[in-house]
C-alpha positions in Angstrom: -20.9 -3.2 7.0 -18.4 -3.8 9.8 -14.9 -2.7 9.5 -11.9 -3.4 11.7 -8.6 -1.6 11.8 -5.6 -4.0 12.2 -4.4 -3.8 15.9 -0.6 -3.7 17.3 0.7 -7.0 18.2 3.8 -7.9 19.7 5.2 -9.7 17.2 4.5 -10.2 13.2 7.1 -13.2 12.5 9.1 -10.4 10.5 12.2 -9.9 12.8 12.8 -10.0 16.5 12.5 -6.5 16.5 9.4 -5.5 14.9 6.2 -5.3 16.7 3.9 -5.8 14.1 2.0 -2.2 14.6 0.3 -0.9 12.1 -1.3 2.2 12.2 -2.0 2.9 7.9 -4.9 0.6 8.9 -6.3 2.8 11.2 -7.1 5.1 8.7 -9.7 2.0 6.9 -12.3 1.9 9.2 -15.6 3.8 9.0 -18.2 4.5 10.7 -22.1 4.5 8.9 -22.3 8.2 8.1 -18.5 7.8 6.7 -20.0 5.7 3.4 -22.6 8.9 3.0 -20.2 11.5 2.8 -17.7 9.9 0.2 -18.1 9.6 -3.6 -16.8 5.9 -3.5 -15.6 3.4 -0.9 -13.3 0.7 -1.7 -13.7 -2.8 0.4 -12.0 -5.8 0.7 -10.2 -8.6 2.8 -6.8 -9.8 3.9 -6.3 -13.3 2.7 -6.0 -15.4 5.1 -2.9 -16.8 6.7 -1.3 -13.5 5.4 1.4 -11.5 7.8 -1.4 -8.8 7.9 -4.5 -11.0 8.3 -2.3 -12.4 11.1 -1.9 -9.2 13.0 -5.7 -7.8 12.6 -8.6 -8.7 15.4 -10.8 -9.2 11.5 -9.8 -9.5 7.7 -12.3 -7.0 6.4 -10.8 -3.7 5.7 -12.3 -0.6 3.9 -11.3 3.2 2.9 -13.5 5.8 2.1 -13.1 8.3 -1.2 -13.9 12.4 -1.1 -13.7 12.3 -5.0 -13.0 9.3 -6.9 -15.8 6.8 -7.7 -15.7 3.2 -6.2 -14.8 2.2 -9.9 -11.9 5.0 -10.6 -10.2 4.3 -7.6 -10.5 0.8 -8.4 -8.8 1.3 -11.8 -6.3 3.4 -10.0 -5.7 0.4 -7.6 -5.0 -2.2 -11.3 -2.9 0.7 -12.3 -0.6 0.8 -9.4 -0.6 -2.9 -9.3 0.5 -3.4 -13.1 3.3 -0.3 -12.4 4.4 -2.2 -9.4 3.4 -5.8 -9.0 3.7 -7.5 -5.8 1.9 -11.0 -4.8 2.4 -10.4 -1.5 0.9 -7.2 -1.4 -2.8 -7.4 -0.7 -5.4 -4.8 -2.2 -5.3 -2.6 1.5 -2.0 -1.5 0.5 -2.9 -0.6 -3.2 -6.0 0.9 -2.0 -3.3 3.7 -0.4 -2.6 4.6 -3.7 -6.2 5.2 -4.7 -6.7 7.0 -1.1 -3.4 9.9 -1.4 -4.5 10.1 -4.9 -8.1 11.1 -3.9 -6.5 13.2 -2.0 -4.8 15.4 -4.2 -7.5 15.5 -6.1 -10.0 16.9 -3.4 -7.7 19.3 -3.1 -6.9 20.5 -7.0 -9.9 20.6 -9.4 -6.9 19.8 -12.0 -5.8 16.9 -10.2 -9.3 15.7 -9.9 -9.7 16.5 -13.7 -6.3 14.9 -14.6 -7.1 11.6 -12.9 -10.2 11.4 -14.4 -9.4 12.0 -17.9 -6.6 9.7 -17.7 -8.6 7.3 -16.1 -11.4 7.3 -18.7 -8.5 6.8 -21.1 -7.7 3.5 -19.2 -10.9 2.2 -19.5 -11.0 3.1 -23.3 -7.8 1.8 -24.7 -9.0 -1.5 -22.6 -11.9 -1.7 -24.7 -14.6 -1.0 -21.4 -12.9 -2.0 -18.4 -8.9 -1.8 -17.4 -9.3 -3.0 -14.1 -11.3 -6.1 -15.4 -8.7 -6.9 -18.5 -6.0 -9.4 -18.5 -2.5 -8.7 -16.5 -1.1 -8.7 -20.2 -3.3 -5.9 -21.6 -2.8 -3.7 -18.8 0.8 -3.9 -18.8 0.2 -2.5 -22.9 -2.2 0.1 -22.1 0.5 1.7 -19.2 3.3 0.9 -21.6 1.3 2.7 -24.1 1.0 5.8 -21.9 4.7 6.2 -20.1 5.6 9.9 -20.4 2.5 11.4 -20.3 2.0 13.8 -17.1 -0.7 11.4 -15.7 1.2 8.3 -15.8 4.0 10.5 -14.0 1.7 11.4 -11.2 0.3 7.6 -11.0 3.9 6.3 -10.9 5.2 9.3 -8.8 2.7 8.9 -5.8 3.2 4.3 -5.9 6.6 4.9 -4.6 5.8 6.5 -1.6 1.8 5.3 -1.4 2.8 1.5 -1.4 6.4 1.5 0.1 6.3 4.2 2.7 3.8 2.3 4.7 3.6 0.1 8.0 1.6 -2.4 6.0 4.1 -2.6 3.6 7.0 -3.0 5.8 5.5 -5.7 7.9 4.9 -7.6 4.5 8.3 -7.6 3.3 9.6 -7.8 6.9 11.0 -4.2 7.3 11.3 -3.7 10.8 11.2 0.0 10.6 13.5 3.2 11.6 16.3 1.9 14.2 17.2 5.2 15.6 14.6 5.1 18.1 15.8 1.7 19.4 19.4 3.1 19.6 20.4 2.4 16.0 21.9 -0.2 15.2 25.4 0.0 17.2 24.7 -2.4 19.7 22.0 -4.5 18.3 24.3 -5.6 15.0 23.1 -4.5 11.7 21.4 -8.4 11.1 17.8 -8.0 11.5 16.1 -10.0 8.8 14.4 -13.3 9.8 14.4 -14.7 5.6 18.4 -14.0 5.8 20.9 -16.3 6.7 22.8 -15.4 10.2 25.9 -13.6 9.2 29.4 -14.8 10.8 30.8 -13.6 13.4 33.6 -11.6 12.0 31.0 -10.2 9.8 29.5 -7.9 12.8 32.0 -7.7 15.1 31.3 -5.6 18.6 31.1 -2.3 18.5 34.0 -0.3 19.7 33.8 2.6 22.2 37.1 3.9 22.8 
């Protein structure tokens, strides 16, 4: 299997501003030996016509696991997706969530046995598979398990494992921090392309003294 990271670009369609880079994807690609040392790898591709499909030399993306199973980090993926559901999110960027979550759990035999009890709990209260039940069931089964400390860690890590991401911004048209552009003091505070142009009056120029 081939794998491609998605490459910089000079421009995503997101913003005059942004240049489309997007280095998460970097972290996707693997090399032959990669898939021996991991427990699990989780595959996939960017639908096409996509902002992210549109920036990558290929559509075929994958990410290697220390720990989890192809299958758990799978489920972690549904989970993340039922907590936080986004159509224009594609699997790559849920597949972060699996990734820092493999992660942790490399790192703390309680992690690792935290995810994978609460994991197997998934899979029971969904009768065999969570990942493979309806979007209706899952949503019951998370419901179901709100306070618990592994739907706090699940939850905890979306936030930053599916927002705090270049893939992520380019897909909702984030153009990223300003400061190393100069903030936002001469360039006016109206950077969104799916926006309507403020008026004038609304953003007048700056003043200098």
């Amino acid at each position: 299997m081939r794998t491609i990271p998605i490459a910089p670009a000079k421009t995503s369609g997101c913003g005059d501003e942004y240049d489309g880079h997007v280095p998460d994807m970097s972290q996707l690609p693997l090399a032959r030996r990669g898939f021996l040392k991991g427990s699990g790898v989780l595959v996939g591709t960017l639908a096409a016509g996509s902002v992210l499909a549109a920036l990558a030399p290929s559509t075929a993306w994958a990410l290697p696991l220390k720990t989890l199973t192809k299958a758990q980090g799978e489920t972690l993926m549904a989970m993340g997706r039922t907590l936080f559901p986004h159509k224009k999110l594609p699997d790559a960027v849920y597949a972060l969530l699996a990734k820092d979550l493999d992660a942790k759990a490399s790192a703390d035999p309680a992690a690792a046995t935290q995810q994978s009890e609460g994991i197997a709990a998934l899979d029971k209260a969904a009768g065999g598979s969570f990942r493979k039940a309806s979007a209706a069931k899952k949503l019951q089964i998370v419901k179901a398990m709100e306070g618990q400390p592994f739907f706090a860690t699940v939850r905890g890590q979306c936030v930053t494992s599916l927002y705090d991401n270049d893939m992520a911004f380019a897909v909702f048209g984030y153009p990223g921090s300003a400061w190393e552009k100069g903030g936002y003091i001469t360039r006016g505070f109206q950077d969104l392309s799916w926006l309507p142009a403020p008026p004038a009056e609304a953003s007048p120029p700056p003043y200098f003294g």
